[in-house]
N, C-alpha and C positions, 0 to 999 in steps of 0.2 A: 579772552573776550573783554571788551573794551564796557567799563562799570561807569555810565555817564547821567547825573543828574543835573538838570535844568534851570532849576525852579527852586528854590529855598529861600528863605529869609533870618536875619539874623535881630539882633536887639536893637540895630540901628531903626526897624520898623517895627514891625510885631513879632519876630523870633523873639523864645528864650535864652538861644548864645551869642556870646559874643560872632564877631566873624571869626576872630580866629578859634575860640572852641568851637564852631563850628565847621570848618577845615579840620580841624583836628581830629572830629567825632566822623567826617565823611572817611578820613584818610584809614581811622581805626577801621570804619566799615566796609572797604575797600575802593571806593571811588574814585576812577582815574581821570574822569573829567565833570569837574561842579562848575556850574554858575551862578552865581551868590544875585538875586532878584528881589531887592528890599522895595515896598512899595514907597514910590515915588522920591525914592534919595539913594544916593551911589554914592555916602559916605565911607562906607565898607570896604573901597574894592580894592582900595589900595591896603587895607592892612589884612586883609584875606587873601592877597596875589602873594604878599612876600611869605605867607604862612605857607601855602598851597607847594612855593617853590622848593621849600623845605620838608614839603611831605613828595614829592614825583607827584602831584596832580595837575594837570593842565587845566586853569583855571580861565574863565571867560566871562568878560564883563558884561553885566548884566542889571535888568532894572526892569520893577513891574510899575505899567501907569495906569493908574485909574482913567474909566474915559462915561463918559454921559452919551448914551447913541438912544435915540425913541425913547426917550421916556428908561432908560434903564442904567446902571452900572455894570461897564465891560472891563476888564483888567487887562492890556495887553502888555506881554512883555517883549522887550527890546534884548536879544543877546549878539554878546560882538560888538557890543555899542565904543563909540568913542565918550568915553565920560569928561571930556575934556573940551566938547563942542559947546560952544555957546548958547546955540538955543534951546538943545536940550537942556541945559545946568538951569538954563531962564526958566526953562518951562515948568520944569517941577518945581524950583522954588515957586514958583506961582501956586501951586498943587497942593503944597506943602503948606502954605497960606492958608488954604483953604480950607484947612482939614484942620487948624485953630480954629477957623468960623463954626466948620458942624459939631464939632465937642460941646462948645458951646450950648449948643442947639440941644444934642442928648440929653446935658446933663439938664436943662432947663424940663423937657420932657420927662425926665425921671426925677425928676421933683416934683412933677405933678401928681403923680401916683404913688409920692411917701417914701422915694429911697434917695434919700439927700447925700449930699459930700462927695458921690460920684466924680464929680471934676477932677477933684486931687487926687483921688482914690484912684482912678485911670492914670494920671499922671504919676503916680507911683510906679508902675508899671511901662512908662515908655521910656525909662532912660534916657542917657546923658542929651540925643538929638531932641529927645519929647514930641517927636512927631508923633501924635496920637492919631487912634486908630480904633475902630470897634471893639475889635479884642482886647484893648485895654482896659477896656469899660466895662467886655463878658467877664474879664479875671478877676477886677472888683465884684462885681456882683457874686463868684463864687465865693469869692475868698468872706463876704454877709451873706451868703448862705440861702440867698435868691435862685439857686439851680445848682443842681449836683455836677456840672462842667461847663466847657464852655461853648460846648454844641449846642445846649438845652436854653445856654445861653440866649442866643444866637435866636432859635426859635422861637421864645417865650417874650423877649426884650426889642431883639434889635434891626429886625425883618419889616418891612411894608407892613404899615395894620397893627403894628406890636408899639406895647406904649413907649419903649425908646430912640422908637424910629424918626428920625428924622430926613426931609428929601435934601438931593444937594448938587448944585451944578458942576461938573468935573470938568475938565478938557478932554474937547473934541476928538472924534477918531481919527479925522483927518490930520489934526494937530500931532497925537501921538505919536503917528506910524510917519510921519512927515520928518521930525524930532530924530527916530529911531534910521532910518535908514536915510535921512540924509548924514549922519553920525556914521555910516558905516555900519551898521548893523542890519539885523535881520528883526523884523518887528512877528510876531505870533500872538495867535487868540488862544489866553489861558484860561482854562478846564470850560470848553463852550458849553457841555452838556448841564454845569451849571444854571446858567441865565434860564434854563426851562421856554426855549423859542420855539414856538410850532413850526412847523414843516417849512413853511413859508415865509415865515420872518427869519427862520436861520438861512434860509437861501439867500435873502436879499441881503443879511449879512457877510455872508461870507462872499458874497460879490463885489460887494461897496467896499469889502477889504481888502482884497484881491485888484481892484480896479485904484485904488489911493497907494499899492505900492507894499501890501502885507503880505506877505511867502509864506508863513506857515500856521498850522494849527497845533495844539498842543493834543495829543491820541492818549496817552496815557498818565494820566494825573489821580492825584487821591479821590479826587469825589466821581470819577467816571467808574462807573461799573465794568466787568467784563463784557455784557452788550454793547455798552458805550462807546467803549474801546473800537471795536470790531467796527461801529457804523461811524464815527468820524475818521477812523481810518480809512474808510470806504469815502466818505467825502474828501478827502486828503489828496486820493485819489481822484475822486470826480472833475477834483477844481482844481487840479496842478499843485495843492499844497507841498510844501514841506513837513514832516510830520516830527514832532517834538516830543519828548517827557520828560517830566519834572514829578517829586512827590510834593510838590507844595509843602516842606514840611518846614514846624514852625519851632519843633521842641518835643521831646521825647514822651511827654506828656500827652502832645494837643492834635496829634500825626498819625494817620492813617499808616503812610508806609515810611518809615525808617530810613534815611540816607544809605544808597546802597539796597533797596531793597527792588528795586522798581523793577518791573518783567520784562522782555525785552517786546520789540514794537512787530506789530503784524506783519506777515509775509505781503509786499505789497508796495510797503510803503517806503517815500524814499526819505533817510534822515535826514533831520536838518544839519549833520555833520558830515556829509557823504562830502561834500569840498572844501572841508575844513583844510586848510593847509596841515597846521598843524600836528593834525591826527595822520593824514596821507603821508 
């Protein structure tokens, strides 16, 4: 039976391992098909492809992008991507710009309530690319003693309403999934049950993504519960989706489920690798 994770990230974004320790850590854990999903940079994929070749894992290129839709932050990932298209490479360095502006921003707010040096202290934290990112910011804070991990993090800091929050315009949904499957890829809404959208605004979501050119949803991810599971599966279904999983995992530490660890997808549903060539 075919051991396929999705969704991971490495040090190029806010993972713990490198790419190739982590290829390394999936192959230990039996994983026969990963794709490496660093937010908004596909610096990885080529030294995670040639790792992958070396472990028998069939590896697929992949990339998660930040997106701004109503007032909110969407992460869709693009797998199968061509990382070699122009405007996707544009688009994120755009992204990626951007995300110097909001660090900014945090640390400026978290000086306001008395935990200074935040800036560097995150940038400790995002390695050689420095594309920083929230969780750099949760790891300082634990690493001062501001919360016992970096969920609590997350909670107490760096949410809407929390004093490290700051808002921040991303690129567009239509821009992402435009990027991602004009590239050749398949573009997916990861962990939806995340974003907390009532009935009705995940409807109109998942229509307006579906109608710009989006194929799948992601059914099984670390923050989806067993319920959650079952009813986007059930939407997957409703709307024609593709249905994906990924554990979103970030480091052996910060991860729900463990590479390799992930259940397999509801009776139902059809995967997003059912025409994969290279699996068939």
């Amino acid at each position: 039976m075919l051991n396929i994770d999705l969704h991971c990230h490495s040090t190029i974004s806010d993972g713990q391992l490198t790419p190739t320790q982590l290829v390394e850590r999936a192959a230990m854990r039996g994983v026969s098909i990963l794709a490496l999903t660093d937010h908004d940079d596909i610096a990885g994929l080529d030294e995670a492809r040639r790792v992958a070749v070396t472990k028998n894992i069939l590896f697929i290129n992949g990339v998660e992008i930040s997106v701004s839709w109503r007032g909110r932050t969407l992460h869709i990932v693009g797998l199968d991507i061509d990382p070699e298209y122009s405007p996707l490479k544009q688009g994120l360095a755009s992204i990626r710009d951007g995300r110097t502006d909001r660090a900014l921003g945090i640390a400026r707010q978290l000086d306001k309530v008395g935990i200074h040096g935040s800036l560097e202290g995150a940038y400790k934290y995002a390695g050689e690319r420095r594309l920083i990112g929230r969780t750099h910011f949760a790891r300082f804070l634990v690493e001062q003693g501001h919360a016992k991990d970096v969920k609590s993090v997350f909670k107490k800091y760096l949410v809407e309403g929390k004093p490290g929050y700051i808002s921040h315009q991303w690129t567009l949904l239509s821009e992402a999934v435009s990027w991602i499957a004009d590239s050749g890829g398949t573009a997916v809404i990861a962990h939806p049950a995340r974003y907390k959208l009532g009935k009705n605004l995940l409807n109109e979501l998942l229509h307006e993504f579906r109608n710009l050119g989006g194929a799948a949803i992601e059914v099984i991810t670390a923050s989806h519960s067993p319920e959650q599971v079952l009813l986007f599966a059930q939407h997957a279904q409703r709307m024609g989706f593709l249905a994906s999983c990924g554990s979103d995992f970030h480091g052996p530490d910060e991860s729900y489920y463990d590479l390799g660890q992930l259940p397999e997808l509801p009776a139902g549903c059809t995967p997003i690798w059912h025409n994969w060539q290279a699996i068939n």
